[in-house]
C-alpha positions, 0 to 999 in steps of 0.5 A, a space after each residue: 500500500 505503501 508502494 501505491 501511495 508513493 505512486 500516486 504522491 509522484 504522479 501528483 508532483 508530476 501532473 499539472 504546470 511544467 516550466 517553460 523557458 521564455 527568456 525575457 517575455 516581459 521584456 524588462 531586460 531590453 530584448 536580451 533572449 531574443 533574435 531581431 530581423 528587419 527589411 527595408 527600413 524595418 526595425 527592431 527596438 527595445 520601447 522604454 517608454 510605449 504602449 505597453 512600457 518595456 515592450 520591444 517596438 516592431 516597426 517602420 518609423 519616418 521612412 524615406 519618400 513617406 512610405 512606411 514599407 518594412 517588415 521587422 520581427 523577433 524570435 525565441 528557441 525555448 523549451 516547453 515542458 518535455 518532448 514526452 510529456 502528455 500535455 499541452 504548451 499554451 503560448 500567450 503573449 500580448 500586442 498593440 498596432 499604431 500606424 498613420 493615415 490608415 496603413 495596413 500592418 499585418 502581424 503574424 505569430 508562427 510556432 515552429 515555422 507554423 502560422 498561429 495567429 495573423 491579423 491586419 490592422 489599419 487603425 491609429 491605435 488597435 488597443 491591447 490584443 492578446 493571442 493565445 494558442 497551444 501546442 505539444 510540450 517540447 522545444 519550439 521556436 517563436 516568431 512575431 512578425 509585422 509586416 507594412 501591407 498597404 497604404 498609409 503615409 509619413 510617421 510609419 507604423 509600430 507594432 509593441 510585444 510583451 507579456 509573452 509566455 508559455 506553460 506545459 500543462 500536462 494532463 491529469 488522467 493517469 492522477 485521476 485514475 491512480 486516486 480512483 484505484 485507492 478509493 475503491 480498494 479502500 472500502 
């Protein structure tokens, strides 16, 4: 019986929540963690003071001839929980859009080379988003683009990303059915 306790004490430990390592998802330490890229006159940089405060700043900003053309990303290996946990990592982060005279910003989130989550916006200020999404535990690579689509003239446009995270949680079936086994064997 002992035994069996013991068990269950260690599925218990087992199941729910895993760490994952985003380094810096916050931002808080500049954009330390993470790989840039940008085209034409897309950047990257690390917004001390946008919306939100510590964020790093996608963007395109007093293009040359007034044309807010670019693209600029940011991008993360991270491990999630392990490659045979029975689980899901559910990856989450937050967005904010701001371009001029209506250009037309698209952003994408990609997993592993797949696309998650994309968007266009064309307004001022789109406000905060949040994406979330899932997949299996393991080791993953995170990309968030913007990419300029259209329109629009003079200051350009930014895109702010922060608050990025990812959890494995793994399930609880096996702890379900351990418990189970106790109860009815314990009558």
């Amino acid at each position: 019986m002992r035994h069996l306790f013991l068990t269950i004490l260690a599925l218990g430990l087992l199941a729910g929540p895993a760490s994952a390592q985003v380094t810096n998802g916050t931002f808080d330490s500049g954009l330390t963690g993470w790989t840039t890229s940008a085209t034409v006159n897309g950047s990257v940089a690390w917004d001390t003071f946008g919306l939100p405060a510590n964020a790093a700043r996608l963007g395109a900003t007093n293009p040359p001839l007034g044309l807010p053309v670019g693209s600029a990303a940011i991008a993360q290996s991270f491990g999630c929980g392990s490659s045979f946990a029975d689980g899901s990592c559910v990856v989450s982060l937050d967005y904010v859009v701001a371009s001029s005279f209506g250009a037309v910003i698209r952003i994408v989130v990609k997993l592993d080379g797949n696309e998650m989550w994309s968007s266009d916006h064309s307004s001022n200020w789109s406000g905060v988003i949040p994406v979330s999404f899932s997949a299996p535990c393991g080791l993953h690579n995170l990309e968030v683009s913007a990419t300029y689509q259209s329109g629009g003239f003079h200051d350009g446009w930014r895109c702010w990303v922060d608050n990025v995270t990812a959890e494995c949680v793994l399930t609880v079936a096996a702890e379900t059915e351990a418990w189970g086994t106790i109860k009815s064997g314990y009558r």
